[in-house]
Backbone as a printed PyTorch tensor [residue, N CA C, xyz], in Angstrom:
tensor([[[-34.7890, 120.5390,   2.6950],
         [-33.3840, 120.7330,   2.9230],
         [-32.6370, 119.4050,   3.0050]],

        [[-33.1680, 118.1890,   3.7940],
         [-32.6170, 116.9210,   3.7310],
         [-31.8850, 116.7600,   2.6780]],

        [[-32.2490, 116.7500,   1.2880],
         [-32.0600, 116.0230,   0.1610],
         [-31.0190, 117.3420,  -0.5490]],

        [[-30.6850, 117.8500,   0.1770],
         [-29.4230, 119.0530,  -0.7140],
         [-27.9920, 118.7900,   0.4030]],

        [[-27.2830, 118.4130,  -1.0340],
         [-25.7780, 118.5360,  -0.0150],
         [-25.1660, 119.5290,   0.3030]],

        [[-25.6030, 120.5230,  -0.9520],
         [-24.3380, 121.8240,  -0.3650],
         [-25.5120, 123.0080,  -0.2340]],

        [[-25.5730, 123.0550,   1.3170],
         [-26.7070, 123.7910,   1.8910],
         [-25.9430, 125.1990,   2.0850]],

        [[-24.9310, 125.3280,   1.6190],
         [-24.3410, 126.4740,   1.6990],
         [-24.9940, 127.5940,   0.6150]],

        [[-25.0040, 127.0230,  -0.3790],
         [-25.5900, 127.7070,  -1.5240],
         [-26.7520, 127.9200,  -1.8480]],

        [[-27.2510, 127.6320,  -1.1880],
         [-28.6710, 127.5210,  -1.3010],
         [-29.1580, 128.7560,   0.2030]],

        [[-28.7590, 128.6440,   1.2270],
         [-28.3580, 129.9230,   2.4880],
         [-28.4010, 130.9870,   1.8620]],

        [[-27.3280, 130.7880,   1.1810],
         [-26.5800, 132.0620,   0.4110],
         [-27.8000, 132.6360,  -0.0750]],

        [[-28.3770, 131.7950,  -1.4060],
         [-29.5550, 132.6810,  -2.3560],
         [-31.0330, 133.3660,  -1.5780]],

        [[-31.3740, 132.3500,  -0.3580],
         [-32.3950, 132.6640,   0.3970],
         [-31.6850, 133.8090,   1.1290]],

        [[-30.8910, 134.4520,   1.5210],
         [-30.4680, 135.4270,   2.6880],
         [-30.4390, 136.5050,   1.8280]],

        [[-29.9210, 136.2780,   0.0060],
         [-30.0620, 137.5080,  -1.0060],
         [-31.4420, 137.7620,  -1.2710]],

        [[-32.2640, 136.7010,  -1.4980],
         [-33.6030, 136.9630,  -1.7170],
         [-34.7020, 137.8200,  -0.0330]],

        [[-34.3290, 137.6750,   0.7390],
         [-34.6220, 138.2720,   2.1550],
         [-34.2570, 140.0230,   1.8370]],

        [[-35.2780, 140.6600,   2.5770],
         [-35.2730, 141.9980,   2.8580],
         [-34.7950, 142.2450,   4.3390]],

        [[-33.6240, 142.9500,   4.1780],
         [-33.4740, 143.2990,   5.7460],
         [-34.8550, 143.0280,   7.0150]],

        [[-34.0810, 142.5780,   7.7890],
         [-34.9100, 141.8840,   8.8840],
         [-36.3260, 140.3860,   8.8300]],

        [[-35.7980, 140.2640,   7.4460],
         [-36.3670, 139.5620,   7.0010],
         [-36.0380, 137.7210,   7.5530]],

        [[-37.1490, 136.8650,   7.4200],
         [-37.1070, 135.3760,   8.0820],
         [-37.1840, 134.4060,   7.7790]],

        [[-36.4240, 133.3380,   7.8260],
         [-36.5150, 132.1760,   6.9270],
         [-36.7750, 130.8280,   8.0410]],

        [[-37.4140, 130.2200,   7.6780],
         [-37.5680, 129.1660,   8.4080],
         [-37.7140, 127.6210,   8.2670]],

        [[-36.7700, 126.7780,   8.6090],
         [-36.6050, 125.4500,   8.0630],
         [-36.9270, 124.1520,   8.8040]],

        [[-37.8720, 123.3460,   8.1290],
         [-37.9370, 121.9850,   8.9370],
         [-36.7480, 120.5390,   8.5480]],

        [[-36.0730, 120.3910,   9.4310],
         [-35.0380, 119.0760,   8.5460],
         [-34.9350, 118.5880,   9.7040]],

        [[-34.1840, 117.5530,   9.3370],
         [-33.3170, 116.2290,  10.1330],
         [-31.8970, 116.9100,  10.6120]],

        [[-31.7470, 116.6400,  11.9790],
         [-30.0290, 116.8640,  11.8970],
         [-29.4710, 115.3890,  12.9380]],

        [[-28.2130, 115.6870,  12.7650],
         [-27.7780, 114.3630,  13.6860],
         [-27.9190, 115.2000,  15.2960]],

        [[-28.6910, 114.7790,  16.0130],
         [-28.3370, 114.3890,  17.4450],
         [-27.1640, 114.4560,  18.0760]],

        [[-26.8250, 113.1160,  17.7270],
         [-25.5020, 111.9930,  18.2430],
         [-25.1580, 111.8590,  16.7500]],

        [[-23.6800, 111.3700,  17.0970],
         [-23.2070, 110.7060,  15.7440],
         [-23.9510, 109.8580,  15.1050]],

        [[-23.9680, 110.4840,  13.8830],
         [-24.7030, 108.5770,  13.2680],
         [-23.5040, 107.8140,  13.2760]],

        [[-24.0480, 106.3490,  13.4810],
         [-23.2080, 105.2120,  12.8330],
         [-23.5140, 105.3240,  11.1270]],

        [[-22.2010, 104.5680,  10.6190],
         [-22.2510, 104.0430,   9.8460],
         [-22.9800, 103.1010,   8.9030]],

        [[-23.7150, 103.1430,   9.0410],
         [-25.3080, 102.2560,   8.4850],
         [-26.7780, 102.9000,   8.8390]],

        [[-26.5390, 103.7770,   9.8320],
         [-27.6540, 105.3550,   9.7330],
         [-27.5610, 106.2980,   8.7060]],

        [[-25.5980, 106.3910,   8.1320],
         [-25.5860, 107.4220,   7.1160],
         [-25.9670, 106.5470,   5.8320]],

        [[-25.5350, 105.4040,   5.9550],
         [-25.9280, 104.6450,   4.2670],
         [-27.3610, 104.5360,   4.4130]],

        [[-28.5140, 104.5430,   4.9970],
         [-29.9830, 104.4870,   5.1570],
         [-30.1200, 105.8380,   4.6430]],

        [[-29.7500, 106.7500,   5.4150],
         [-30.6100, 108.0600,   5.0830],
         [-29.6640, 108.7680,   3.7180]],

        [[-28.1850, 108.0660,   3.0950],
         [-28.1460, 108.3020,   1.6770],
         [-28.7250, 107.5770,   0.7620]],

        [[-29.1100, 106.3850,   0.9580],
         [-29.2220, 105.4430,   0.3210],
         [-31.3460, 104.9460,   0.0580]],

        [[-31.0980, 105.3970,   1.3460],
         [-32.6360, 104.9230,   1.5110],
         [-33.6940, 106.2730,   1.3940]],

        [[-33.3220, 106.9340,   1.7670],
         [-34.0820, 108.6270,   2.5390],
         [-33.3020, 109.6340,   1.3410]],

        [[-32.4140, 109.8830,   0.6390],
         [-32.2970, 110.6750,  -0.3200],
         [-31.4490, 111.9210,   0.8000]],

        [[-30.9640, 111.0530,   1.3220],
         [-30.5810, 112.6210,   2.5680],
         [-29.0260, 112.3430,   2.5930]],

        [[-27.8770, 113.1410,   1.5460],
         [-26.5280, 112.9400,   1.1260],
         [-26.0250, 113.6970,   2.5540]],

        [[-26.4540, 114.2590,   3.3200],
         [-25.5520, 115.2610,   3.9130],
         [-26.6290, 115.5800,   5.3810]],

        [[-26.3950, 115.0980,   6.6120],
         [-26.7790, 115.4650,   7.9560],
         [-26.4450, 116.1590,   8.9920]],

        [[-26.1060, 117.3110,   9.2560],
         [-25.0380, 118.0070,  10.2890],
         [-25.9880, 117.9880,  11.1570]],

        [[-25.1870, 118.4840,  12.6900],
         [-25.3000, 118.4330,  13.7960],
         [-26.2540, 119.8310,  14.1190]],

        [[-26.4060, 120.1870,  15.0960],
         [-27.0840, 121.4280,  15.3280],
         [-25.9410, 122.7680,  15.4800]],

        [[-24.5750, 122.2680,  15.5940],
         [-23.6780, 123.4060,  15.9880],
         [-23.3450, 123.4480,  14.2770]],

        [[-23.1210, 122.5500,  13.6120],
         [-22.4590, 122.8010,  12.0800],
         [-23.9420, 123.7780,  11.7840]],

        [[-25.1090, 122.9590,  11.8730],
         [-26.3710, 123.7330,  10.8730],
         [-26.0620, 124.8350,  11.4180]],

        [[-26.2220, 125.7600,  12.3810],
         [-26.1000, 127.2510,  12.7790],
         [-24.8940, 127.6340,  12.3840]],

        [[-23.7600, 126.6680,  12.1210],
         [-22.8250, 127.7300,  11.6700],
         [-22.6280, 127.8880,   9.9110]],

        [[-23.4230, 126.8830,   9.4530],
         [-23.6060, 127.1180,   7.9810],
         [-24.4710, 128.7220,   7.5920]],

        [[-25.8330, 128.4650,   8.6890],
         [-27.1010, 129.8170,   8.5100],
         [-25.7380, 131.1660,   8.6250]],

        [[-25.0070, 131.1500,   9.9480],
         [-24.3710, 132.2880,  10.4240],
         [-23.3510, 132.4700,   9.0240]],

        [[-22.6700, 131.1990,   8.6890],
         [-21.8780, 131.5620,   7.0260],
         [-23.0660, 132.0500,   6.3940]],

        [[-23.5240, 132.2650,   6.0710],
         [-24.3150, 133.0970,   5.0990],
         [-24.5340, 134.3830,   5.5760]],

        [[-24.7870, 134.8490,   6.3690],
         [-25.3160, 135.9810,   7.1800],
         [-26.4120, 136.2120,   8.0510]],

        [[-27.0920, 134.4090,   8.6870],
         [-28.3670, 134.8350,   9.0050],
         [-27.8640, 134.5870,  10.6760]],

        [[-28.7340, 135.1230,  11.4310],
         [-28.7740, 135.2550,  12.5650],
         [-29.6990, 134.3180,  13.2450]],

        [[-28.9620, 133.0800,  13.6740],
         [-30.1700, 131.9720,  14.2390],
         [-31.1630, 132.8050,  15.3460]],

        [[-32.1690, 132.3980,  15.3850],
         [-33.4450, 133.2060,  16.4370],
         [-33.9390, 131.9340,  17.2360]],

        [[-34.0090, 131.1310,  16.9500],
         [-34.3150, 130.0220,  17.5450],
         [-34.0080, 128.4410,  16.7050]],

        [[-33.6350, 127.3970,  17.6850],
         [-33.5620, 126.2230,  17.0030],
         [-34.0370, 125.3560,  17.9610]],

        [[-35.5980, 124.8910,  17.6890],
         [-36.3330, 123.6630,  18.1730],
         [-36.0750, 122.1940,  17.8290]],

        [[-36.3520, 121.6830,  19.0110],
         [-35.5520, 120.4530,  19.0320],
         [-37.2970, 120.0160,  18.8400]],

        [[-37.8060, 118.7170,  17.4760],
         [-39.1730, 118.3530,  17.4170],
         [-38.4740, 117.0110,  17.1330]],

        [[-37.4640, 116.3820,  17.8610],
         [-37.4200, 114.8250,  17.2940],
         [-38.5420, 114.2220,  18.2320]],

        [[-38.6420, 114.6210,  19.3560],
         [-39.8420, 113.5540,  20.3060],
         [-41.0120, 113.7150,  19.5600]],

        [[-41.6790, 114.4260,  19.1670],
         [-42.7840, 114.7450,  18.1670],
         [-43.1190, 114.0500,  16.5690]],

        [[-41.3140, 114.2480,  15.6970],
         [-41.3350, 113.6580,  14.6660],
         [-41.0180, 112.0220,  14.8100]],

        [[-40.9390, 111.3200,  15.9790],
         [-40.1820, 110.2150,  16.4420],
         [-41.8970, 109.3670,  16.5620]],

        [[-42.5020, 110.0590,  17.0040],
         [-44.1370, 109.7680,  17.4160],
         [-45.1550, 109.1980,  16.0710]],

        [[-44.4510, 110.5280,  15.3110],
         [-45.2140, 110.9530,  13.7400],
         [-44.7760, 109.8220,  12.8990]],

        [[-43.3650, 109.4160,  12.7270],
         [-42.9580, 108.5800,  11.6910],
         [-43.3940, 107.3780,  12.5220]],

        [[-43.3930, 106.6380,  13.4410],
         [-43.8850, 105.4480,  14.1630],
         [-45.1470, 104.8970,  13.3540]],

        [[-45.8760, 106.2290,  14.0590],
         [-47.4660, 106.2740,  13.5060],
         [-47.7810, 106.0010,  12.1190]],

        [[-46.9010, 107.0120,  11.1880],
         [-47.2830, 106.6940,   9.5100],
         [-46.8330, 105.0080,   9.4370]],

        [[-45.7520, 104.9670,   9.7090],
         [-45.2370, 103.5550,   9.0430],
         [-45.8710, 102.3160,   9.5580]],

        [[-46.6710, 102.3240,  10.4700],
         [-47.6330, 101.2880,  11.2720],
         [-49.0170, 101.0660,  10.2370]],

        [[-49.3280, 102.7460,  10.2900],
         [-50.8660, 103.2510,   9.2110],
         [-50.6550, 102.4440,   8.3950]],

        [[-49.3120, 102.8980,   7.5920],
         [-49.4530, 102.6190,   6.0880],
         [-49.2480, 101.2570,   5.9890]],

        [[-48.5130, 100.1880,   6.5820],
         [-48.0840,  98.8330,   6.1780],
         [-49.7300,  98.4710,   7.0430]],

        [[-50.1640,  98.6980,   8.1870],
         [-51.8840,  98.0560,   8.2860],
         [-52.5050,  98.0380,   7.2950]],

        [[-52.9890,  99.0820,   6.2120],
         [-53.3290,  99.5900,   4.6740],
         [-52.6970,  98.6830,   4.2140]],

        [[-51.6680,  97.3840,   3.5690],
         [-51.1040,  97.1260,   2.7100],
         [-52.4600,  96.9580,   1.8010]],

        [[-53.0710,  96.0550,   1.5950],
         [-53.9640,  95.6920,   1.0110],
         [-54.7660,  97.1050,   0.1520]],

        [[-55.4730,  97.8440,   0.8930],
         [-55.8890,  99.0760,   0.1740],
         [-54.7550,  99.7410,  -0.8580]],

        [[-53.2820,  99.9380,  -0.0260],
         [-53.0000, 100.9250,  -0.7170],
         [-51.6360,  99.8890,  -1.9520]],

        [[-51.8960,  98.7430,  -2.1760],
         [-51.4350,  97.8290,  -2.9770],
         [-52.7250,  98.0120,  -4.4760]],

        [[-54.0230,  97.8460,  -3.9060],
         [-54.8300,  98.2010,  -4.8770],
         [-54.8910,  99.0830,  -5.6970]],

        [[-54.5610, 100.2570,  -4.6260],
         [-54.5070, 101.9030,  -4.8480],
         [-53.3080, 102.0690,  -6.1100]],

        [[-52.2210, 101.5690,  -5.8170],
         [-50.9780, 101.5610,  -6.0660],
         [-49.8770, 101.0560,  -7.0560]],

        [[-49.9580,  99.7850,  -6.4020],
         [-49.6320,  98.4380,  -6.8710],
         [-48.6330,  97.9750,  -5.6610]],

        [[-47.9880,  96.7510,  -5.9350],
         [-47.3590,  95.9450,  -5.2900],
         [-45.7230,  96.9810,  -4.8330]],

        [[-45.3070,  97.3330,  -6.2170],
         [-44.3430,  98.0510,  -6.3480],
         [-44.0590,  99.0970,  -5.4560]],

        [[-44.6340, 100.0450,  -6.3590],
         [-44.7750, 101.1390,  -5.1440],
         [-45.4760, 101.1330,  -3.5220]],

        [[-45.7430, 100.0990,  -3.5650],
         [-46.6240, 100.4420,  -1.9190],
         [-45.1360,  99.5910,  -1.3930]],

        [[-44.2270,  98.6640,  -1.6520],
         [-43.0650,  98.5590,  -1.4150],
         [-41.9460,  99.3370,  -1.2580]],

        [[-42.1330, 100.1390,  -1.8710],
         [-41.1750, 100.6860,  -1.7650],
         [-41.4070, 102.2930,  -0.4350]],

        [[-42.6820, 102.5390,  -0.4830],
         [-43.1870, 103.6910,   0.4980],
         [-42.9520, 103.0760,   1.7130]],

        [[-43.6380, 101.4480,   2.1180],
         [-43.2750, 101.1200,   3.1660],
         [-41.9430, 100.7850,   3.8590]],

        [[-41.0870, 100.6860,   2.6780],
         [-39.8270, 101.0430,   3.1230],
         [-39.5410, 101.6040,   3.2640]],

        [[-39.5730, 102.6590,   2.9510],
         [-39.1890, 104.4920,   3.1120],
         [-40.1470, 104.8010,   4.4380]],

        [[-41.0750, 104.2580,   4.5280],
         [-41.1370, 104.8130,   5.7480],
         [-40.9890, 104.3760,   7.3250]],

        [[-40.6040, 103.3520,   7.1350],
         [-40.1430, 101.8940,   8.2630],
         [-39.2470, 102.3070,   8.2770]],

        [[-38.0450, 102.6860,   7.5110],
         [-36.5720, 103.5240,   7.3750],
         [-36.7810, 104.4080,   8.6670]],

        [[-37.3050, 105.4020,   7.8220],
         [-37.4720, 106.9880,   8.8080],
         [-37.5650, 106.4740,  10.0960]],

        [[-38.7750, 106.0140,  10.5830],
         [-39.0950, 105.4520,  11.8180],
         [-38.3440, 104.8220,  12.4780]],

        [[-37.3190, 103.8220,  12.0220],
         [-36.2820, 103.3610,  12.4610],
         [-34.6700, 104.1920,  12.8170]],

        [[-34.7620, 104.7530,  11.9360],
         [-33.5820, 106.2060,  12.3130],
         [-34.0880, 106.9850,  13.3480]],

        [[-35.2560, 107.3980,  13.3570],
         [-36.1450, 108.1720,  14.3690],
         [-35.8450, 107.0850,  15.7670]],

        [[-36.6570, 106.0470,  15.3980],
         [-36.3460, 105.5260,  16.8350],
         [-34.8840, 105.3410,  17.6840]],

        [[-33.5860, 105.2950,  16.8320],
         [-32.3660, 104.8990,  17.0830],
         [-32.0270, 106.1030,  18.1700]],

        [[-32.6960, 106.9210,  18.1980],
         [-32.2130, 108.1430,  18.8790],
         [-30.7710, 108.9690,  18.3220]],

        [[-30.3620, 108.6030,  17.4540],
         [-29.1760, 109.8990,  17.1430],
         [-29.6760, 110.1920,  15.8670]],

        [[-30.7900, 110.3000,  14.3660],
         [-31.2640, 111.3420,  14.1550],
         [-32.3650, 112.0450,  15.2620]],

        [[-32.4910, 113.2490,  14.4770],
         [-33.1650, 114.2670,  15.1110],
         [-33.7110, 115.4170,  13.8400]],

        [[-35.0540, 115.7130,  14.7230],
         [-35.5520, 117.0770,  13.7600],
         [-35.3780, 118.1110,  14.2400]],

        [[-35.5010, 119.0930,  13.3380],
         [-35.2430, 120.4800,  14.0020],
         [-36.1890, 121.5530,  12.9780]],

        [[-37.0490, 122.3420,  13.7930],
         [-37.4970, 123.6550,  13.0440],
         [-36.3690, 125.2310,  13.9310]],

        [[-36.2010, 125.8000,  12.7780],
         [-35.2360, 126.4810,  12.9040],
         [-36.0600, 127.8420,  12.4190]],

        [[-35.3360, 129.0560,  12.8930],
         [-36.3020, 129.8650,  12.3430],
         [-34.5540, 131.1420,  12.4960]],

        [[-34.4790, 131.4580,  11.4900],
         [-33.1170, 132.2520,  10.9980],
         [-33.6350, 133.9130,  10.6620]],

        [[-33.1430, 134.7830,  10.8290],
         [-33.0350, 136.1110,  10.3250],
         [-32.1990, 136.8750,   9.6590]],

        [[-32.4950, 137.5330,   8.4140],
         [-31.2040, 138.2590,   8.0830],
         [-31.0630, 139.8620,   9.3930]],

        [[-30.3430, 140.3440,   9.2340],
         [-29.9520, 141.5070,  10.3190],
         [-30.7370, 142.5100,   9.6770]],

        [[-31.4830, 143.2200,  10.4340],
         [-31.7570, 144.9630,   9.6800],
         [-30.6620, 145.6040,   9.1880]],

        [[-29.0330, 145.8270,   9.2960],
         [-28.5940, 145.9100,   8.5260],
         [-28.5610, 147.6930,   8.9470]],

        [[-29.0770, 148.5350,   9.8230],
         [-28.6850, 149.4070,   9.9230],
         [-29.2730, 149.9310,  11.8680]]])
């Protein structure tokens, strides 16, 4: 979901494709806190992520469509842990995964993932698993 701007349309087709009482469930990034201005150029620029809402916009995008939020978990302390961890792994590895790789690309992963980790750590992104329903409908 990160990497789609107009998450509206995309709601839309998953809530038509759903059978009454049926469940959809999403892992993404949302903002926390406001991002600054150099959190949103990282995660457009760096992370492929054009578009971040808050937890009150994301539920009211699901509810524009027709789904009925059921729960929305807050996993940034968890994903905050996770991205730390990869981006430590992977730049310790330079050497292996430069071999593996090349110079290039293992540059560019460790940036992408020193990114994440760094937005993660700033405390105003945030993850969220969400778990949405369409209505039974009768």
């Amino acid at each position: 979901m990160l990497h789609i701007p107009q998450r509206s349309r995309l709601f839309e087709l998953k809530y038509s494709l759903l059978r009454p009482g049926g469940k959809v469930c999403v892992a993404d990034f949302y903002a926390k806190a406001p991002l600054s201005a150099r959190e949103r150029k990282l995660l457009r620029d760096e992370v492929s992520c054009p578009y971040c809402p808050d937890r009150h916009t994301y539920a009211e995008e699901l509810a524009g469509a027709g789904f009925i939020v059921a729960e929305f978990k807050d996993v940034t302390a968890e994903w905050t842990v996770y991205t730390a961890k990869r981006a430590a792994e992977f730049a310790a590895n330079e050497a292996a995964h430069v071999a593996r790789h090349g110079e290039e690309v293992y540059a560019s992963l460790a940036g992408f993932f020193a990114t994440v980790a760094a937005l993660f750590a700033g405390g105003n992104l945030g993850g969220c698993e969400i778990t949405a329903r369409r209505p039974s409908g009768w």
